[in-house]
N, C-alpha and C positions, 0 to 999 in steps of 0.2 A: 469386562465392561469397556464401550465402545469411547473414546477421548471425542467430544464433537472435536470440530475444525478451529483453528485456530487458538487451541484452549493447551496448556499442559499440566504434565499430573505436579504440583509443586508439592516440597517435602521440608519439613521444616530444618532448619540446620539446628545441628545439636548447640546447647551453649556451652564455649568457652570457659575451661579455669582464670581466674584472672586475679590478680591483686591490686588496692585492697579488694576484699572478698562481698564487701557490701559497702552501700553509699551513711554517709555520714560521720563525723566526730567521736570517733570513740577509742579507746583507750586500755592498757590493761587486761587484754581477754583470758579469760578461764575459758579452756579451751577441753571439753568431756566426749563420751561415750554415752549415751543413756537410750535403753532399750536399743532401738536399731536406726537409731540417728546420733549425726554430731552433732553437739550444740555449744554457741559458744555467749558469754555473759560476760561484756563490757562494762567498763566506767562509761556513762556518756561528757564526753570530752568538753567542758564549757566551763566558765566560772564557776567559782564554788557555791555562789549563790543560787547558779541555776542547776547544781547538781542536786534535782531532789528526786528523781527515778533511775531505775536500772529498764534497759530493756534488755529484749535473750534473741538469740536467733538458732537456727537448728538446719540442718541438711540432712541427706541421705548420700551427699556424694560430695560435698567441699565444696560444691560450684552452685549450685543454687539452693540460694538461702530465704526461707522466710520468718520476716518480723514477729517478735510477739513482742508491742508495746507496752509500755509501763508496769513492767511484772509486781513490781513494788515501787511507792513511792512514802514520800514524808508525811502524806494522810495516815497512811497504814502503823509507820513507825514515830508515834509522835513527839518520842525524843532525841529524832535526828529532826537538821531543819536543813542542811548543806550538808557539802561533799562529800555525796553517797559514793564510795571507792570501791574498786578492784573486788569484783566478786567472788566468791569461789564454792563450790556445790555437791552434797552428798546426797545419796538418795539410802536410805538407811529405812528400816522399818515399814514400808511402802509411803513412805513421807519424804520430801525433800526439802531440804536445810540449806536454804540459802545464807553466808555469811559472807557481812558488808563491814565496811567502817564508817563511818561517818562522824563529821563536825570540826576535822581536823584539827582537833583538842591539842593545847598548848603544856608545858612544864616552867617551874617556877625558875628551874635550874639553866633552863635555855633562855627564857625571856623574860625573867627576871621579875615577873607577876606570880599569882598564886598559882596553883594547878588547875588547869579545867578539868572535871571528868564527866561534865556534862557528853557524853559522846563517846568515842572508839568503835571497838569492834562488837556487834550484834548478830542475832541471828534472826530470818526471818523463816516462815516454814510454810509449805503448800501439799497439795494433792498429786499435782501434775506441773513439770518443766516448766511451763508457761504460767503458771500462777495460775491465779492471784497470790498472790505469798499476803502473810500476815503477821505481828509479832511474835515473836516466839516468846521473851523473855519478858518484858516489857520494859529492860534496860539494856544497857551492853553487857556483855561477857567479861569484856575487859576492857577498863576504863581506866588505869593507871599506870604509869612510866617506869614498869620495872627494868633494871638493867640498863636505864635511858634510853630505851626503845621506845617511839613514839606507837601507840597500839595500831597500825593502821597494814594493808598489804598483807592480808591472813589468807594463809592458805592450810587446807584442812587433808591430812595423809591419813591412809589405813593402812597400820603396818602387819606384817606378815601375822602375828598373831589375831588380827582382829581390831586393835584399840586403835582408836582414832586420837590424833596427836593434831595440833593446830599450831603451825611455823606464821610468824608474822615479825615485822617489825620495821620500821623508818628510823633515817637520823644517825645511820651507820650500826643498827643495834640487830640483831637476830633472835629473837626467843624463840624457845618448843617448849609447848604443855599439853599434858595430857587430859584428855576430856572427860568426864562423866559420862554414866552409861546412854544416860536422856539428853544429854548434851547442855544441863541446866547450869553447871560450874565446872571450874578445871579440879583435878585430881592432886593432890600434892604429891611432888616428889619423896622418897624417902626421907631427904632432910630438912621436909615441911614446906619448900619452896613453891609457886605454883607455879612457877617458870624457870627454863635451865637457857643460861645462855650458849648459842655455837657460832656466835659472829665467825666468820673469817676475814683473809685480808683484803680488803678494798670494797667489803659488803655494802654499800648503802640502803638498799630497798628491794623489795618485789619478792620472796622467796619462793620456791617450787621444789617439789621434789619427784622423786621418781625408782624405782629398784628394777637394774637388770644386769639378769648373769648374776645375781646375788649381793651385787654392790649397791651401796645408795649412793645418788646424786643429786647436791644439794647443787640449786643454780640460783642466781640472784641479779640483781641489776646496779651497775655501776655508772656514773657519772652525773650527770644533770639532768633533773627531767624535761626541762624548760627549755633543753635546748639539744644539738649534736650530738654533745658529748655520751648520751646515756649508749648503757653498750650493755652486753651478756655473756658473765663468768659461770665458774661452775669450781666444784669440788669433787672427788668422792672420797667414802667410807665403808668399811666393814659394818658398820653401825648405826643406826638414822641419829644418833647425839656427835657422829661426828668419831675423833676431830676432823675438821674439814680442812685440806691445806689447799690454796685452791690452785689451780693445773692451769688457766688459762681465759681468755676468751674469747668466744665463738661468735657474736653476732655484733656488729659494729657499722658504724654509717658507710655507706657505699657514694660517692658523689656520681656516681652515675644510675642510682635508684632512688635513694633517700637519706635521711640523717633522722638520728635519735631512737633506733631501733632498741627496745626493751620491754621491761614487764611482761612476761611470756608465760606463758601454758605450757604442756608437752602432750599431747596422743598420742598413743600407742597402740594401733590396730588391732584388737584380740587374736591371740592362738599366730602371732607373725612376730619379726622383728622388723617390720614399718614403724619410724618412729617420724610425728611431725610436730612443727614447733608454729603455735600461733602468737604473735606479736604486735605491737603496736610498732608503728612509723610514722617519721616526718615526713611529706612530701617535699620537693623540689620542683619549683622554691619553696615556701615556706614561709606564711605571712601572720602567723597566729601563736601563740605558744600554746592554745589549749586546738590548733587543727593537726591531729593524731587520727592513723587510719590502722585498722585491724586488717593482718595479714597472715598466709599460711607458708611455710616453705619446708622442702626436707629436713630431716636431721637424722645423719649418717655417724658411724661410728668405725671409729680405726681397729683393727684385730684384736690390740689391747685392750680395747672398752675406752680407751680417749674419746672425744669427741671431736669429728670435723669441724671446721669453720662451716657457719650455716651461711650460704648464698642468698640472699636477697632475689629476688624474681617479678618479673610484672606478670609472669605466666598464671602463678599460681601452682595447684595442683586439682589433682581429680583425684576421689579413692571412695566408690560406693562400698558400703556397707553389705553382709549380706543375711 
């Protein structure tokens, strides 16, 4: 076909990996695989008062992402009222299990009041990735301080057997419990506990885990949320209880990208050893303690199974699905 005169044929340009990976405040991402997209399900980064929803976002390739707004909010869950936290997401039974925290419930033994247990960790449940999610329970899962772990920062693993195990915990504390079949209570351990502690050293928050080449690794986030300092350790083990000794850490402020790099996801490509790590950052400058942007970068591994230090990028990455 003939171009008239002065006309040419224009081709759109492909877009750009970049970080962060989407516009807005957010925090904390759970970073998955589900069907044949990546999806990732932030804190939205604000006061606590204004955290009464989660949103999700999803790709096919890391680089362009679209919103699904308010997958859940505090209508839905009406015994959260604030800081809906750190999401994290199974999809089990052709249903999927959203688990949040919220209310960021107090100890008597910390601040010197009674306990709240108004609040903790919940589960909300849907059809489809994008919601609507709904209550599941119609309380929390776990709403009390065991091991002085404040209940918040869960994250939910499926170990090689099948059973789903739920690592969480604030305040320097780490718990793993095991779930129930329906996900309605934790299972008790052999010596009645419904939770085992595996703190390691310098554990503050955020826990993840992950199993490869046979080993488990536990990672977690160290320092200050509010500010720099927070960074990203790790463990491994023969074992998912551990013990964790931990080995090092891999992700920490760059001043020449950003500061306060933490609370992280990991992907792992199916059927590859592509592993990438999504995380929350401070920008530079930095005028906000609740302005955190969600970002993707590699994560490589040394011939032993150590982990490289993770680089920071403004690049981003690209990795379609197929």
């Amino acid at each position: 076909m003939a171009i008239p005169s002065g006309q040419t044929r224009s081709r759109a340009k492909a877009k750009l990996p970049k970080n962060p990976i989407f516009e807005g405040w957010y925090a904390d991402p759970e970073g998955v695989i589900l069907g044949n997209k990546y999806w990732v399900f932030p804190t939205f980064s604000a006061k606590y008062k204004a955290q009464v929803f989660l949103d999700a976002f999803s790709s096919k390739d890391l680089v362009n992402w679209k919103k699904h707004p308010r997958i859940v909010d505090t209508s839905a869950i009406k015994w959260a009222n604030m800081a809906m936290w750190a999401p994290s997401i199974v999809q089990k039974d052709q249903q999927y299990f959203l688990f949040f925290s919220a209310n960021d419930i107090q100890s008597a033994e910390r601040n010197k009041v009674k306990d709240d247990t108004l609040g903790g960790i919940g589960i909300a449940v849907a059809n489809r990735p994008q919601g609507p999610y709904r209550d599941y329970l119609g309380k929390p899962l776990i709403n009390h301080f065991y091991n002085k772990a404040q209940p918040i920062d869960q994250f939910v693993f499926q170990d090689k057997d099948q059973q789903y195990y739920i690592f969480y915990g604030g305040w320097g504390h780490c718990n793993v419990g095991k779930l129930n079949a329906d996900f309605t209570a934790l299972t008790p351990f052999p010596n009645g506990d419904l939770v085992k502690e595996i703190t390691p050293q310098g554990y503050v928050e955020g826990p993840t885990m992950f199993i490869r080449n046979g080993k488990y690794y536990l990672m977690w986030s160290e320092g200050g949320w509010t500010n720099g300092t927070y960074k990203v350790a790790y463990a491994v083990a023969d074992g998912m209880m551990g013990p964790f000794e931990k080995i090092g850490t891999i992700l920490k402020a760059d001043e020449n990208i950003a500061t306060g790099a933490g609370h992280h996801s990991v992907i792992n490509v199916p059927n590859t050893d592509e592993w990438y790590m999504v995380y929350h950052r401070r920008p530079i400058p930095n005028f906000d303690r609740d302005h955190r942007v969600v970002c993707i970068d590699r994560l490589y591994f040394n011939a032993d199974g150590t982990i490289k230090e993770v680089k920071m990028t403004f690049e981003g990455v690209k990795r379609k699905l197929k």
